[in-house]
C-alpha positions as YAML, in Angstrom:
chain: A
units: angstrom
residues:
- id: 1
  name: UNK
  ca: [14.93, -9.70, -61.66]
- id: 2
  name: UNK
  ca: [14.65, -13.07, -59.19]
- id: 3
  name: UNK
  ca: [16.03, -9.71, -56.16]
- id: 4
  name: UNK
  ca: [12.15, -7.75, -57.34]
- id: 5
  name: UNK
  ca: [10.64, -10.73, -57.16]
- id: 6
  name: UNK
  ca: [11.48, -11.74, -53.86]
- id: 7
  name: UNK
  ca: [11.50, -8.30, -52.38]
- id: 8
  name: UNK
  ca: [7.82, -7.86, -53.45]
- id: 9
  name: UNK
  ca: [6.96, -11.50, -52.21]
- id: 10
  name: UNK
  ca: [8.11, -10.65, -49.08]
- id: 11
  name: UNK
  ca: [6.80, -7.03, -48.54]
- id: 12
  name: UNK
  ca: [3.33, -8.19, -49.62]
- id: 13
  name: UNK
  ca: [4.14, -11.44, -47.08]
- id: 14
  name: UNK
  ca: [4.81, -8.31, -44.58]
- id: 15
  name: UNK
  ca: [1.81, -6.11, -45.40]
- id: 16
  name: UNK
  ca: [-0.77, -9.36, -44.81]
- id: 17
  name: UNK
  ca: [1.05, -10.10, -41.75]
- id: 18
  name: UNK
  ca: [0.17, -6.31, -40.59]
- id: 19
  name: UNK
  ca: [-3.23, -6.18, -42.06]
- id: 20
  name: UNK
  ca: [-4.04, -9.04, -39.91]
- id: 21
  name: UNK
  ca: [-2.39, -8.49, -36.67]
- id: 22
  name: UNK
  ca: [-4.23, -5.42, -36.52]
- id: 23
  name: UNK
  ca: [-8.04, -6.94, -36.58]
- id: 24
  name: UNK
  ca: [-7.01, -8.89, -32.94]
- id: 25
  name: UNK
  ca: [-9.28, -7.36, -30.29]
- id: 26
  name: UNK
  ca: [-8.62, -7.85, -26.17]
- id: 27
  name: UNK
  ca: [-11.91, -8.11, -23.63]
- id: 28
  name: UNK
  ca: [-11.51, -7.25, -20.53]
- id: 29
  name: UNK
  ca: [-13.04, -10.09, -18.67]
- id: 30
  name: UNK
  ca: [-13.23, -7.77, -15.67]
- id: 31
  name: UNK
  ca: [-15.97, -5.65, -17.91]
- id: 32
  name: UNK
  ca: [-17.95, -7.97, -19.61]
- id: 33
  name: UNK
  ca: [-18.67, -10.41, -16.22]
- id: 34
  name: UNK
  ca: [-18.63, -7.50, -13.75]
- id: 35
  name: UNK
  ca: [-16.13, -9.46, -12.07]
- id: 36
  name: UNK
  ca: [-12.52, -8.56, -10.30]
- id: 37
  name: UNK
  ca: [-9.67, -10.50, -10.91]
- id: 38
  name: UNK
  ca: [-6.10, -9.07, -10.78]
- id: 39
  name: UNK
  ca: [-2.59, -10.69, -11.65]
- id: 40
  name: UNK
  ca: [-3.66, -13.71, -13.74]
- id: 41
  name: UNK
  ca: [-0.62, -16.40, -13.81]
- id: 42
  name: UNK
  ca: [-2.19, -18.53, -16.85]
- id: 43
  name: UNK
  ca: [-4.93, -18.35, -19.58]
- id: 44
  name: UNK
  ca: [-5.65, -21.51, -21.67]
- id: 45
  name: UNK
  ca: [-8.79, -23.14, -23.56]
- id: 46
  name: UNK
  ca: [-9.81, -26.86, -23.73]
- id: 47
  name: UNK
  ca: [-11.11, -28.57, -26.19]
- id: 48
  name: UNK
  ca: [-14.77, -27.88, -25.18]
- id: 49
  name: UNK
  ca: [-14.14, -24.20, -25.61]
- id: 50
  name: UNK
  ca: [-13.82, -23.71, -21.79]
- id: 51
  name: UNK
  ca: [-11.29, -20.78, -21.01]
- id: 52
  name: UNK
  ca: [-9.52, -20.93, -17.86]
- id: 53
  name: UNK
  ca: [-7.23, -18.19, -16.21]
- id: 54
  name: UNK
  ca: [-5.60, -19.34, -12.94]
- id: 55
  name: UNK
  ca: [-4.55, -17.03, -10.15]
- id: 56
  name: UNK
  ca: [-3.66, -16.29, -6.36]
- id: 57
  name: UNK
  ca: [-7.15, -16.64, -5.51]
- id: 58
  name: UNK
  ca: [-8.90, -19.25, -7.50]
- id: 59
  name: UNK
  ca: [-9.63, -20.28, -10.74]
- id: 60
  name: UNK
  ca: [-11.71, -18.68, -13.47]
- id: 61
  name: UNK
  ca: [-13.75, -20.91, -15.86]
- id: 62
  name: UNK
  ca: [-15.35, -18.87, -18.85]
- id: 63
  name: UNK
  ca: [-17.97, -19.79, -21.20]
- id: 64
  name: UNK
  ca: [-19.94, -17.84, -24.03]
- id: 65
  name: UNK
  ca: [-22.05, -16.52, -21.63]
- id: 66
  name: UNK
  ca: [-21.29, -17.49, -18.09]
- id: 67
  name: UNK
  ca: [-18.82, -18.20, -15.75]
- id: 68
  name: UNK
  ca: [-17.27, -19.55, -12.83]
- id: 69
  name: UNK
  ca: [-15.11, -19.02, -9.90]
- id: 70
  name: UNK
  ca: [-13.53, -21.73, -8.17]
- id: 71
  name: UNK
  ca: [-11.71, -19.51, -4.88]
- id: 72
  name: UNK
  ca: [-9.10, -21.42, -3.60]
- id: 73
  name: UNK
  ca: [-9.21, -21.15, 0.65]
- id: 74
  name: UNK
  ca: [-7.13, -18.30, 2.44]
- id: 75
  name: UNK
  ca: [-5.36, -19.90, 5.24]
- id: 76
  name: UNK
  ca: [-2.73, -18.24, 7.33]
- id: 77
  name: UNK
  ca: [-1.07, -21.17, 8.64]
- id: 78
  name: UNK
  ca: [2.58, -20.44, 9.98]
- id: 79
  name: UNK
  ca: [2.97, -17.07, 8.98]
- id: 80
  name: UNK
  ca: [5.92, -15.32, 10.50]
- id: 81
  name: UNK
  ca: [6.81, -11.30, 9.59]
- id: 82
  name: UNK
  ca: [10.14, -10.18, 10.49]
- id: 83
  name: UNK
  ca: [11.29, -6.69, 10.15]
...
């Protein structure tokens, strides 16, 4: 009896945990700003609902309805290729 009781607890614990999971939705930032920004190292949000995503480039700062990009300066300084 206390085996049927747990097994349901925990398949129904199971089930929410699917029904859930499966309402997350992903935006491409890329889309919605008209914007191009490739090989993000970070994404994290402050406490006044700024989003920032950090990259090679610059930095991304993302409200509701706007953003901004903060480019970080490409400088070539002592640069050596070797084959």
């Amino acid at each position: 009896m206390m085996k049927t009781r747990l097994l349901i607890l925990v398949s129904f614990a199971i089930s929410t945990f699917f029904a859930y999971s499966q309402n997350v939705k992903f935006y491409s930032m890329n889309d919605m700003y008209g914007i191009s920004m490739r090989e993000t190292a970070s994404v994290c949000k402050d406490d006044n609902g700024f989003i920032w995503v950090s990259s090679k480039t610059g930095i991304l700062r993302i409200t509701g309805n706007d953003y901004r990009i903060y480019q970080l300066p490409y400088q070539t300084l002592n640069v050596l290729w070797v084959k």
